[in-house]
C-alpha positions as CSV (number, residue, x, y, z in Angstrom):
1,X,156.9,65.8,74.5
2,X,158.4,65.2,77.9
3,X,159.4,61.5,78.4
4,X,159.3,59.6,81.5
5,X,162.5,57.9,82.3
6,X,162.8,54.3,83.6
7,X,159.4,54.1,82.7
8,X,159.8,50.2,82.5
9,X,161.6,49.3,85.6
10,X,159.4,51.7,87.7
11,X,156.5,50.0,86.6
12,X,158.1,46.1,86.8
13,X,159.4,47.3,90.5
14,X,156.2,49.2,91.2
15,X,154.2,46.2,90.0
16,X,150.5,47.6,89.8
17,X,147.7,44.9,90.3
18,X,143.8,45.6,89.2
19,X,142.1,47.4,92.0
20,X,145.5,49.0,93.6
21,X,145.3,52.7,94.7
22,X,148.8,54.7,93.6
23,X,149.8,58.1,94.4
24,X,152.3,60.1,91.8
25,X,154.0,62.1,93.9
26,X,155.5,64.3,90.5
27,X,153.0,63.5,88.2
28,X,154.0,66.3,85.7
29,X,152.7,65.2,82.3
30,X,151.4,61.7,83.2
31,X,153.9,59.6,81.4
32,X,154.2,57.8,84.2
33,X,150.7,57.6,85.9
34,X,148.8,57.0,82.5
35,X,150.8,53.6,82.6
36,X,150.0,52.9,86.0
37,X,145.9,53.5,85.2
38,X,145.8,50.7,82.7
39,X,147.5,48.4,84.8
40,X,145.2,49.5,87.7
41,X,141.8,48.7,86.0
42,X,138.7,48.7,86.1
43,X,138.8,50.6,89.7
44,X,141.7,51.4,91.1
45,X,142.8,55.0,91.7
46,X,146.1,57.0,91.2
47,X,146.0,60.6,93.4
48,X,148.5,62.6,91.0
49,X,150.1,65.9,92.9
50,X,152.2,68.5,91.2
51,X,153.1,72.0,92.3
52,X,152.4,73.7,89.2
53,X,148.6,74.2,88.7
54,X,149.5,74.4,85.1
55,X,150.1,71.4,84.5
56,X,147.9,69.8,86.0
57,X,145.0,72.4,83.9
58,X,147.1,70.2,80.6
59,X,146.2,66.3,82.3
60,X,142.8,67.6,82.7
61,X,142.5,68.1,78.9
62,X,144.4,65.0,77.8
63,X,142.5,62.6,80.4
64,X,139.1,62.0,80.8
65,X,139.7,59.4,83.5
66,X,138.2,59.8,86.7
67,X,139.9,57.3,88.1
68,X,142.8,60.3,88.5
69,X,142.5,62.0,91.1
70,X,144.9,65.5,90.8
71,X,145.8,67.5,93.7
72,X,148.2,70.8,93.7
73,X,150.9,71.0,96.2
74,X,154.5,70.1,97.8
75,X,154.5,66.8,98.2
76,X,156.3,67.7,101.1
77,X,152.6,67.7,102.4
78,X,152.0,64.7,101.7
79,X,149.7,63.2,104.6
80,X,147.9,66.3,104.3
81,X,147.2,65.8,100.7
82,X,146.1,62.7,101.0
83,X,144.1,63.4,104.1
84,X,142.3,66.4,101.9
85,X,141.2,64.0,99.4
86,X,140.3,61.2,101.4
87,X,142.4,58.9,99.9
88,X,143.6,55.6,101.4
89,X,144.0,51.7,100.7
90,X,147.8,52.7,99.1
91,X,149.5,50.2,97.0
92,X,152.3,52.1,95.8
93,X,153.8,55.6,95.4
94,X,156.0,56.7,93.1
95,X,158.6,60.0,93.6
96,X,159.9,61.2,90.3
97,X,162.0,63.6,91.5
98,X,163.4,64.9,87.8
99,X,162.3,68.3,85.8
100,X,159.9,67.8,82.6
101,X,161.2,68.8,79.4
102,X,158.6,71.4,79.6
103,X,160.6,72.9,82.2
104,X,163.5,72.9,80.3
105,X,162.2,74.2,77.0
106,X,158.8,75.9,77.3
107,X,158.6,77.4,80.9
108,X,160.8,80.5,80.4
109,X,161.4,80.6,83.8
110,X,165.5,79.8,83.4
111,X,165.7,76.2,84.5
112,X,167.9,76.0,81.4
113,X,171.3,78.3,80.4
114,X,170.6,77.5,76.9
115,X,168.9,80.7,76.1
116,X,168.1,84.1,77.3
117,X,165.1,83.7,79.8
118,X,164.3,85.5,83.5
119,X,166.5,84.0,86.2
120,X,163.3,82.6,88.0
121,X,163.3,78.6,88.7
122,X,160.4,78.3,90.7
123,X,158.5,74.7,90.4
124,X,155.7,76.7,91.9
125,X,155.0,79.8,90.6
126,X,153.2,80.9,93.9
127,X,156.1,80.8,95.8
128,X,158.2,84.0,96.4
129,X,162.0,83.0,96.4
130,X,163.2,83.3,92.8
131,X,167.2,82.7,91.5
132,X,167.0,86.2,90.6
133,X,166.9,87.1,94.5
134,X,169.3,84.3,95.4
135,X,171.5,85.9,92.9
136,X,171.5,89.5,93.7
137,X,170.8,89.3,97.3
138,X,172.5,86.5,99.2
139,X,175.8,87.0,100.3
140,X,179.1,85.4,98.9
141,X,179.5,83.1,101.9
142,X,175.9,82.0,101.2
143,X,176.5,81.4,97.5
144,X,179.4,79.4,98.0
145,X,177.8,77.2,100.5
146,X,174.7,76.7,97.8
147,X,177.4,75.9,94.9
148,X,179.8,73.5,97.3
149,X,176.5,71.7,99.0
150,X,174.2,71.4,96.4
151,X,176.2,72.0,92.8
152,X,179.1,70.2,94.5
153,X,181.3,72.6,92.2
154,X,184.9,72.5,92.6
155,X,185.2,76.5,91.3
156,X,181.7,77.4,93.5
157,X,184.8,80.4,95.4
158,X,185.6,82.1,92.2
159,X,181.9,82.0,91.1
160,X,180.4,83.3,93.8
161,X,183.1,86.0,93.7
162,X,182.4,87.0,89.9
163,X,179.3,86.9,90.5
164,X,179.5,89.4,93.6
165,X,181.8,91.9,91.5
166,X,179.4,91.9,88.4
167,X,176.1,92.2,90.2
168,X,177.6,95.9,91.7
169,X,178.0,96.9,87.9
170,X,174.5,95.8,86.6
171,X,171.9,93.0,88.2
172,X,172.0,89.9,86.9
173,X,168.8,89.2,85.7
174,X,168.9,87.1,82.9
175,X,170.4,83.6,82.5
176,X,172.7,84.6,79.5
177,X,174.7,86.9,82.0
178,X,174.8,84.0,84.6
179,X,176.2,81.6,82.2
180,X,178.3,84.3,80.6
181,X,179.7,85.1,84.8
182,X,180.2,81.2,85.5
183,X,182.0,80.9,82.1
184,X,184.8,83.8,82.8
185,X,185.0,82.1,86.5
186,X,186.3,78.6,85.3
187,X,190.0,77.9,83.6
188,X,189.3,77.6,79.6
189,X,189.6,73.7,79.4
190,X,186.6,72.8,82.0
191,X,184.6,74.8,79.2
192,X,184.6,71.6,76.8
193,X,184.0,69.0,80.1
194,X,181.2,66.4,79.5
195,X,178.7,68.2,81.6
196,X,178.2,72.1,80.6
197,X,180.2,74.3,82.6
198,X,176.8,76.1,83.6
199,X,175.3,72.7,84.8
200,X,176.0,72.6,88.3
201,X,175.5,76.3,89.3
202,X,172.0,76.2,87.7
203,X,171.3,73.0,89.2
204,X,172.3,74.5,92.7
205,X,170.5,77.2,92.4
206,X,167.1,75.9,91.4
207,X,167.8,73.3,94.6
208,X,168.1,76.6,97.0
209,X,164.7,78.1,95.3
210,X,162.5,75.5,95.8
211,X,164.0,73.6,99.2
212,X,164.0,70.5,97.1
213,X,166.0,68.4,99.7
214,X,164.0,69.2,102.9
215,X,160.7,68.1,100.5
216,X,162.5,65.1,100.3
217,X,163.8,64.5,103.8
218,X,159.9,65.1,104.5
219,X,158.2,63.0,102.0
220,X,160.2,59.6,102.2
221,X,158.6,58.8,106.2
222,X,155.3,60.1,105.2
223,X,155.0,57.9,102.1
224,X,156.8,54.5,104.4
225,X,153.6,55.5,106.9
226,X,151.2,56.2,104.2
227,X,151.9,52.5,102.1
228,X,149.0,49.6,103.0
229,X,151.6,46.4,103.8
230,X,153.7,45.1,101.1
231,X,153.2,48.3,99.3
232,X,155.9,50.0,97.4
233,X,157.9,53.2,97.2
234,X,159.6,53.8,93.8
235,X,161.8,57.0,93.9
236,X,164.1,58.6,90.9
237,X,166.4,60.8,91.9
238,X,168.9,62.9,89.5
239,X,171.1,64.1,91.8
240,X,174.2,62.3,94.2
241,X,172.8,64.2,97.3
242,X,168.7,62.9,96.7
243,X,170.0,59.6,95.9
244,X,172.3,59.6,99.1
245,X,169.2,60.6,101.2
246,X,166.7,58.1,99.5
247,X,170.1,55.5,100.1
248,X,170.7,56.4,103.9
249,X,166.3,56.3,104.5
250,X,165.7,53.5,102.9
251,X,168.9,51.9,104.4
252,X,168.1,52.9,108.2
253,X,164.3,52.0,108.1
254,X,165.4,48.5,106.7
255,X,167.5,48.3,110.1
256,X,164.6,49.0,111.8
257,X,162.9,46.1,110.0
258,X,160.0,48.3,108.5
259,X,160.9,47.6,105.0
260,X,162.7,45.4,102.4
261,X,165.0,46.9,99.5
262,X,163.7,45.6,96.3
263,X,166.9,47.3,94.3
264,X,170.3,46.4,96.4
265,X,171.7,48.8,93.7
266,X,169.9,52.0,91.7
267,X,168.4,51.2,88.5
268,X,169.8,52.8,85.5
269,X,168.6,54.0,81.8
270,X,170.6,51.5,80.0
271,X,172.2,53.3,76.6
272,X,169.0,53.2,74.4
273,X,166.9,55.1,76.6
274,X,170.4,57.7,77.3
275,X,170.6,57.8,73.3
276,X,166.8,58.6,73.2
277,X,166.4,61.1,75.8
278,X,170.0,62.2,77.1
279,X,168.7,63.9,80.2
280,X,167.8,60.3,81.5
281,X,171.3,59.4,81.8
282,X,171.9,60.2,85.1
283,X,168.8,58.8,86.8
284,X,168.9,56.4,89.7
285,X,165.6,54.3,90.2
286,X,165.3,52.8,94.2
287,X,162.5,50.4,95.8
288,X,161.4,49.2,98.6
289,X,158.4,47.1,100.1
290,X,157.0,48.0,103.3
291,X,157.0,45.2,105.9
């Protein structure tokens, strides 16, 4: 059962009132949006988008509400979503920007290095880049940049080079070899580190795959433009670079005097919620209220 972090904060920031409209930007499972809906009643909306049309097939079994609306996309398209379901009076949005646990454990598509599963990682299983091309394909140069930019991996030039050399021998295809490649790559000690050794070079990769920054960059105007006055964006990032472009966004368009920063500093999962689900602990919950 995925759980949906900060689940209590993002609702006390989000604060939803009967009769407000929200959107779910990630709505995966509906931990969050269910919560939303019964603070929302009798007639207020939430418009829930996911990419993965599977999930979206599970809400539509668990909820018989038809005060959710669910739309499948990027919500890099926001307006356009929006637009297509002619929804509008927006009270709040909310941009969970984490993986499920269904992801993690049930999706076999290699989002985790725990196993032995296809080295896929598309959030959308429409789309055509997989971690298996990224892998095989891209150039050294290219690999390092992915590791360095979006791993932020201090051994990202003896990865990528391992990586290079094995791939002549036999294709990677599997995340057991990956794991196996980044493993002989590292010195032995940063083996036992807090974070797996594989952590960061998964993480980069599934970034590259599905373009999960420039969704971002997109979203964050289009939901400011989208928000009815004194609405309010909630976003949870996992990640230091989404939280440093949620930071610098939220930062500059509160120069501009659009918007007011409900959290001067990100929310975190205090040590009951870590203990209950570890993959909340590095979460960062920000707000703001448009002007």
């Amino acid at each position: 059962m995925h759980k949906p972090v900060l689940i209590k904060e993002t609702l006390e920031y989000l604060n939803p009132q009967s009769e407000e409209n929200f959107i779910d930007c990630t709505i995966g499972f509906g931990g969050h949006a269910s919560e939303i809906l019964e603070r929302i009643k009798p007639n207020g909306k939430v418009l829930g988008i996911d990419f993965e049309k599977s999930s979206l097939e599970k809400i539509k079994e668990s909820f018989s509400e038809d005060r959710l609306i669910l739309a499948n996309g990027n919500f890099a398209d926001l307006e356009e979503i929006v637009k297509k379901n002619n929804f509008d009076n927006i009270n709040g949005i909310l941009i969970d920007l984490g993986l499920s646990s269904w992801h993690f454990d049930e999706s076999n598509r290699g989002f985790s290095f725990k196993g032995e599963e296809t080295l896929d990682m598309r959030l959308d299983s429409n789309s055509e880049l997989t971690a298996e091309e990224i892998i095989n394909e891209w150039s050294e140069q290219e690999l390092i940049r992915i590791f360095k930019e979006y791993g932020e991996e201090r051994y990202s030039k003896s990865i990528a080079s391992s990586i290079c050399r094995n791939r002549k021998i036999k294709k990677i295809t599997k995340t057991d070899q990956l794991r196996d490649i980044i493993k002989q790559s590292i010195p032995r000690k940063y083996e036992y580190s807090r974070i797996h050794f594989a952590t960061r070079i998964f993480q980069a990769i599934r970034i590259a795959v599905n373009d999960e920054l420039n969704s971002l960059i997109k979203v964050l105007p289009q939901a400011l433009s989208l928000l009815e006055s004194k609405g309010r964006l909630a976003v949870i990032s996992f990640h230091s670079l989404e939280d440093r472009i949620v930071k610098n966004f939220f930062r500059d368009e509160f120069k501009k005097g659009t918007l007011e920063i409900l959290t001067k500093k990100p929310i975190i999962p205090n040590e009951e919620e870590i203990t209950l689900n570890s993959r909340s602990r590095s979460a960062k919950l920000r707000v703001i209220k448009k002007i």
